[in-house]
N, C-alpha and C positions, 0 to 999 in steps of 0.2 A: 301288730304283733304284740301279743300279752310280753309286758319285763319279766324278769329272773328275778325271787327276792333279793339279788347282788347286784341288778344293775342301776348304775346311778342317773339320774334325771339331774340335769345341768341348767341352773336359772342362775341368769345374769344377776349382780347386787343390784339394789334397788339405785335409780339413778347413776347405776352405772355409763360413764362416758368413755369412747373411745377417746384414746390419746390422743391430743394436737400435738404433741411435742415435734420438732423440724425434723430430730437425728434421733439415730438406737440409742448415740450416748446418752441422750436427755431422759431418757427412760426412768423412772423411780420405780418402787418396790409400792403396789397397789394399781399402776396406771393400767387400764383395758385395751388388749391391742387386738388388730384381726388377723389373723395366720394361717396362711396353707401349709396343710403340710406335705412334705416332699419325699420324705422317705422314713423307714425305723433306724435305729441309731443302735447299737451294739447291743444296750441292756434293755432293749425295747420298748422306746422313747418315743415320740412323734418329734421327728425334725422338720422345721421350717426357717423360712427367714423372714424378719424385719429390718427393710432398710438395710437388706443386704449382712445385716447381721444376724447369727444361728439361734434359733430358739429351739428349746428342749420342753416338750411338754406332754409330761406321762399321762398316758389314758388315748394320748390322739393316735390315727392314725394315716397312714398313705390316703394323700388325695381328696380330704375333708378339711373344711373353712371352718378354723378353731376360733371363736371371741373367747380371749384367755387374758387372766391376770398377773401381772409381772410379780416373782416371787422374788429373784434377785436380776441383776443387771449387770454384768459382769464386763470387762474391757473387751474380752473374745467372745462372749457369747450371754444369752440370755433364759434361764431357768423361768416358768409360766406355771398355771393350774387354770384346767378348762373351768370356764363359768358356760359355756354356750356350747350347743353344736350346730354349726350355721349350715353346713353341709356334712351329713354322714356318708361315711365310707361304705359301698354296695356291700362288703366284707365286713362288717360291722355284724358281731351276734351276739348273742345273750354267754355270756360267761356260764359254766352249768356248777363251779363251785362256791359253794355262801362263802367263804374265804376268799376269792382271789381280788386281789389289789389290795390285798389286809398281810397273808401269810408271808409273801416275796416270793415264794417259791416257781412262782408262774409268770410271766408279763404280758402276755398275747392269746390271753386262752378267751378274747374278746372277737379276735378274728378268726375269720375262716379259715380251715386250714390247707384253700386252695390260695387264702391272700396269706399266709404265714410261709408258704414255699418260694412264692414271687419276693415276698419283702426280706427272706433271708439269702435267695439269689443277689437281692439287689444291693443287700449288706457287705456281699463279699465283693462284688463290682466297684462299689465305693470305696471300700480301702484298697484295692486296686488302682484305681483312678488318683485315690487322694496321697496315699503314701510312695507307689511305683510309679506313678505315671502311664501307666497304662490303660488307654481308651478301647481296645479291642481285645479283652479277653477270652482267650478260646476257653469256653466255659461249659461243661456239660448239664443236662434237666439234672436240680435237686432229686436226690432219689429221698422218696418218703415212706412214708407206712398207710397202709390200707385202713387200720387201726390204730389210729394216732394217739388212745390212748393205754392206762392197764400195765403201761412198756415196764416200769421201772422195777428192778427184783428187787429191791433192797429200799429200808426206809430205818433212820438212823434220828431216834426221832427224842426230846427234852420231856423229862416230866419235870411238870409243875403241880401246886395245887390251885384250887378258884372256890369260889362258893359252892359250886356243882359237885364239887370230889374233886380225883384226880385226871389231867390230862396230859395228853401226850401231842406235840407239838411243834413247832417251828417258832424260831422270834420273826417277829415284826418287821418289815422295813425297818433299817436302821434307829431299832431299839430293842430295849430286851422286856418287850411284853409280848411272853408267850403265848401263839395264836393254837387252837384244836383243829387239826386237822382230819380226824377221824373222817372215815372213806373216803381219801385225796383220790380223785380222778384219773391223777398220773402214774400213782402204785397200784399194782397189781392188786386184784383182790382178796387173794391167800395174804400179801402184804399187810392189807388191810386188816383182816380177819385177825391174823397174829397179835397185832398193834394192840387191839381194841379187847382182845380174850389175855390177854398178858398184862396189862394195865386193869383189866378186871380182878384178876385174881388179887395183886398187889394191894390192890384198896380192898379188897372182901378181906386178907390176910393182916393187912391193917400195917403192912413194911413202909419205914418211914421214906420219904422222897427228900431226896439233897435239898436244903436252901443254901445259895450262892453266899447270901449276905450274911448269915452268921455261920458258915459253915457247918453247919448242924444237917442230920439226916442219912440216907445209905443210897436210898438208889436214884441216879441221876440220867441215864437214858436207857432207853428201849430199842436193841439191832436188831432190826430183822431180816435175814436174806432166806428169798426161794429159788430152787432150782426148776426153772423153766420147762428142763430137760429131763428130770432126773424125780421130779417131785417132791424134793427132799424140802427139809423146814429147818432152819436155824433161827435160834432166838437165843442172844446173850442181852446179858443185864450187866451197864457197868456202873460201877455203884465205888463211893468214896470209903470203902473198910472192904477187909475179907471177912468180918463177921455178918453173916447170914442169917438173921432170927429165921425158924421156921425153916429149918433147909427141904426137910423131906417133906413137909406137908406142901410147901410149895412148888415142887417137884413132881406132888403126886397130881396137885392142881391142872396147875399148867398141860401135863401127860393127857389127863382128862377133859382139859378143852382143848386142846388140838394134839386128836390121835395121828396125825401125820407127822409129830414132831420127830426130828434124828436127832438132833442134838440142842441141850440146852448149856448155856455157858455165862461166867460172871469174868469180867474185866473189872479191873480193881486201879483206879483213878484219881490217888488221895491228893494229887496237886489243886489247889486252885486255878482254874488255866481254860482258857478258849478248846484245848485241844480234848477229845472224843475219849479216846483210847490210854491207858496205862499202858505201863509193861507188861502185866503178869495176867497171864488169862488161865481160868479152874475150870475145868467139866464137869459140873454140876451133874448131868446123867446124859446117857448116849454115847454117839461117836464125836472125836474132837474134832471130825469136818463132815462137809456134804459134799454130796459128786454134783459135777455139773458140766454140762461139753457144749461146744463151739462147732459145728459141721462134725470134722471126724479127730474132736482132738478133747483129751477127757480132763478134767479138771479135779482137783480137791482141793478145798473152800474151808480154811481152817477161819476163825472169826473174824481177825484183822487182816485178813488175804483180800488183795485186791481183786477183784474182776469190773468188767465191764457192765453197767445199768440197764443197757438196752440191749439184749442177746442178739433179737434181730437185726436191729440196725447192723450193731457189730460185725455180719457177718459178710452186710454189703461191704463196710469201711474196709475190710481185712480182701475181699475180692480185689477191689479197687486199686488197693497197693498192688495186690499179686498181677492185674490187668496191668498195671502199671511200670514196674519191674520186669516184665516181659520173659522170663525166667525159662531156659531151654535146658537146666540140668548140669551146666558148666561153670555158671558162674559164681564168684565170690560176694557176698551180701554181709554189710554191715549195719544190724539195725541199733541204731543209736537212740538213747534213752528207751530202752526196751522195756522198763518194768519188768510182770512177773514173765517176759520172754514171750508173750500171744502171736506177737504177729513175725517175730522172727521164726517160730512153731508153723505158723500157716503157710509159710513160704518155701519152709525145709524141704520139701518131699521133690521141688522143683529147682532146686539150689544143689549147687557142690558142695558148698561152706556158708554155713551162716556164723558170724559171730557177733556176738550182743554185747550191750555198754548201759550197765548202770549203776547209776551211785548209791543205792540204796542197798544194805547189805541185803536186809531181809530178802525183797527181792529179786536178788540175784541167787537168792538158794532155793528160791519157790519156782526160777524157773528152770534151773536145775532139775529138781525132780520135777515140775510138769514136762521136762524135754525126757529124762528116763522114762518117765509113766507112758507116753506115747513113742516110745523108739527113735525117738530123733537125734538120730546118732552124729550125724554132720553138723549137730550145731553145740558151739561152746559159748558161756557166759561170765564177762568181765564185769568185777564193780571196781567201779572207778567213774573220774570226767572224760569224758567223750573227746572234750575238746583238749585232752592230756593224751589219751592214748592213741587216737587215730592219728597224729603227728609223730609218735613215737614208732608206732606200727608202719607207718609210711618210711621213714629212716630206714627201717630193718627191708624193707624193700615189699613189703605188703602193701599191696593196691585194689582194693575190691573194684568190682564191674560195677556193684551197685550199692550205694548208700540209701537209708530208708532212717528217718527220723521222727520222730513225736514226741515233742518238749511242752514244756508246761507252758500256761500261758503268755509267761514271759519272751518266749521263742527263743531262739540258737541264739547261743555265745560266740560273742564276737568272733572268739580263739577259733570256736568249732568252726564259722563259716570259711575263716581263715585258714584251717586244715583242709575242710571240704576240697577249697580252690585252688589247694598245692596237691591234692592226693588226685583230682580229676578223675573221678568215677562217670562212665559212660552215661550213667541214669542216676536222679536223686529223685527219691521218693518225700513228700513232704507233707506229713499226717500235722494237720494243722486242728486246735479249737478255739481260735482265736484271729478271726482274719486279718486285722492289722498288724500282728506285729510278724504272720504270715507275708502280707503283701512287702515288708520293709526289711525282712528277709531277701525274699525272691529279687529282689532290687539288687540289694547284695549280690546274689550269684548270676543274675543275666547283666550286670554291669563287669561281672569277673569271668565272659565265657557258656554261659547256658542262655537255653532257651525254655521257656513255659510253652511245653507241648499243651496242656491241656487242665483242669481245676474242674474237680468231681465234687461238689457240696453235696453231703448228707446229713439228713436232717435224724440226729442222735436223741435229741432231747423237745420232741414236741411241746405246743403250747409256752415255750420258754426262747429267749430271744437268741439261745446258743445255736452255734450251725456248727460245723466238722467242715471240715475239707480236705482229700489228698489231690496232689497237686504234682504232678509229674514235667522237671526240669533235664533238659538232655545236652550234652556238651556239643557245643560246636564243632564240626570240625576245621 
């Protein structure tokens, strides 16, 4: 099979010798050891053991005989770098991006992505196994995409400069040299298109690009969002001033290479700071959002409005819960950590009462009006902690049928499982992206009274070591 100019060819150091050392601990930083490997590891890793101790070695994967070099040697575990492939994985393929194992943005876009569905099955089994103790998980097929790739609407993306001109970008594995990603495989095309016709005009215009290190320059990234559904085009720029050289010639630019645009917009960012967005966002020309819908529920996408990256996916994840919740038109439904209100939205129409829990002002007033804009008159929206108000709500003698959660990776607050299992709702719905601190969760609530009816993996974010899961828990009686 011809390589991919991205794929690496693997030669052992010259004289390189496997280890004699007796034990893992003996292990130094340089020594050659031989590795099967046994499974992916969350950030999509190649896990194996030596001597019974874990090794971590990026690039391997399921069920290939790795000769790797010890990077570090740790008391728990062992960090490696392949020198050899002594056995490849049948799911072993040519990567199709000159970036990937450079940009981070991807980890798995090596395997096939009939061995990417089994190895993130296998991911969530393991924190299963390793954090609950649970050897028999009723677990249903990963639901995937036909078209695994194109998925993503939105690309949020760093200018830099290079010898070349200007690019637009991702940092590095843990560093900050920014890689070019122009035509990323995993954004959509119009994504692409925008990126690439928007960072043109910039450098033709000659508008200076932010430098971090002496804080000198104006514009420091490039947002694009498309609507799937709707065809609409968004493109803000946010940039360190609200001075604008060239407002209108730039405006007329841009109009001119992509007649699809509705709205162009500048975020205004003057912190020095890891974080994307400022507070104050200008409409440059157009409208100050795009439409965009989910099944039969319509959305408007103001610039820093959240929505969901993969429409499709999203629309299994949101069945899922509602398969889930079993929902006959009676019951009372608390969806906790709602965000902008989606999927307490997608459950309304089958619900008596939905009420939603978030701490984020903004959106709890985004889902406000997404719940007026589509008539979802049974559902109301609290900002607050979750793990505050469903114990206060419980006091007042409020008991939903059904709890539905989706917390950030961190998973549920202690308090909140500890309300959960005083409030005892019939069904808990469990929107997990992050399977361990899922499985250590669920521990939590089948050691307090549930049972794990059943763990739906969806695969949201192809080519990337992330999985989704809802996960439906039901009270004993």
């Amino acid at each position: 099979m011809k390589k991919s100019k991205n794929e690496k060819t693997y030669h052992s150091k010259p004289n390189s010798r496997i280890s004699n050392r007796q034990t893992a601990e003996e292990l130094r930083a340089g020594d050659i050891i031989v590795v099967t490997i046994k499974r992916l590891g969350i950030n999509g890793e190649g896990v194996g053991y030596y001597r019974r101790k874990a090794v971590f070695i990026q690039g391997a994967l399921p069920d290939e005989v790795i000769k790797a070099e010890v990077i570090r040697a740790e008391p728990k575990y062992i960090t490696a770098k392949i020198t050899d492939i002594e056995k490849r994985s049948p799911h072993r393929v040519d990567a199709p991006c000159p970036v990937f194992g450079i940009c981070g943005g991807c980890q798995i876009q090596h395997l096939s992505y009939e061995g990417q569905m089994a190895a993130k099955e296998d991911i969530v089994r393991e924190a299963f196994s390793r954090y609950a103790g649970f050897q028999d998980l009723r677990m249903k097929p990963i639901l995937g995409m036909d078209h695994p790739w194109d998925y993503r609407n939105k690309a949020q993306l760093q200018l830099g400069m290079q010898q070349e001109g200007m690019i637009a970008g991702l940092y590095a594995m843990d560093s900050h040299r920014l890689i070019d990603i122009t035509g990323c495989p995993i954004q959509h095309p119009k994504v692409n298109e925008a990126v690439d016709r928007t960072r043109n005009v910039l450098q033709r215009l000659q508008i200076p690009v932010y430098r971090e290190k002496s804080n000198q320059g104006l514009v420091r990234t490039i947002v694009v969002r498309w609507g799937f559904q709707s065809g609409q085009l968004q493109v803000t720029l946010v940039t360190s001033s609200d001075k604008l050289p060239q407002r209108e010639q730039l405006v007329k630019e841009l109009r001119l290479a992509m007649p699809e645009l509705t709205s162009i917009a500048m975020n205004v960012n003057p912190k020095n700071t890891s974080l994307v967005f400022g507070n104050k966002t200008f409409i440059l020309w157009g409208e100050d959002s795009i439409q965009e819908s989910l099944g039969d529920l319509d959305f408007t996408l103001s610039p820093r409005a959240f929505f969901q990256l993969n429409p499709i996916q999203t629309v299994k994840l949101y069945e899922s819960v509602r398969a889930a919740a079993k929902l006959t038109g009676r019951e009372t439904v608390v969806d906790a950590y709602c965000g902008t209100g989606t999927i307490g939205l997608w459950l309304a129409p089958y619900a008596r009462e939905i009420r939603g829990i978030e701490s984020i002002p903004e959106a709890v007033e985004d889902a406000k009006e997404n719940a007026a804009r589509n008539g979802r008159t049974n559902t109301t929206f609290y900002q607050g902690q979750a793990e505050e108000l469903l114990p206060r709500w419980a006091k007042a003698g409020y008991a939903p049928d059904v709890i539905v959660a989706d917390p950030p990776r961190t998973g549920l607050d202690p308090r909140f499982l500890e309300a959960v299992l005083r409030t005892k709702p019939k069904r808990f719905v469990y929107v997990s992206c992050n399977p361990s601190t899922l499985a250590k969760d669920c521990k939590v609530l089948t050691d307090g009274g549930y049972q794990i009816e059943w763990v739906q993996p969806i695969d949201m974010f192809p080519q990337t070591s992330h999985v989704e899961s809802c996960t439906l828990l039901v009270k004993k009686d």
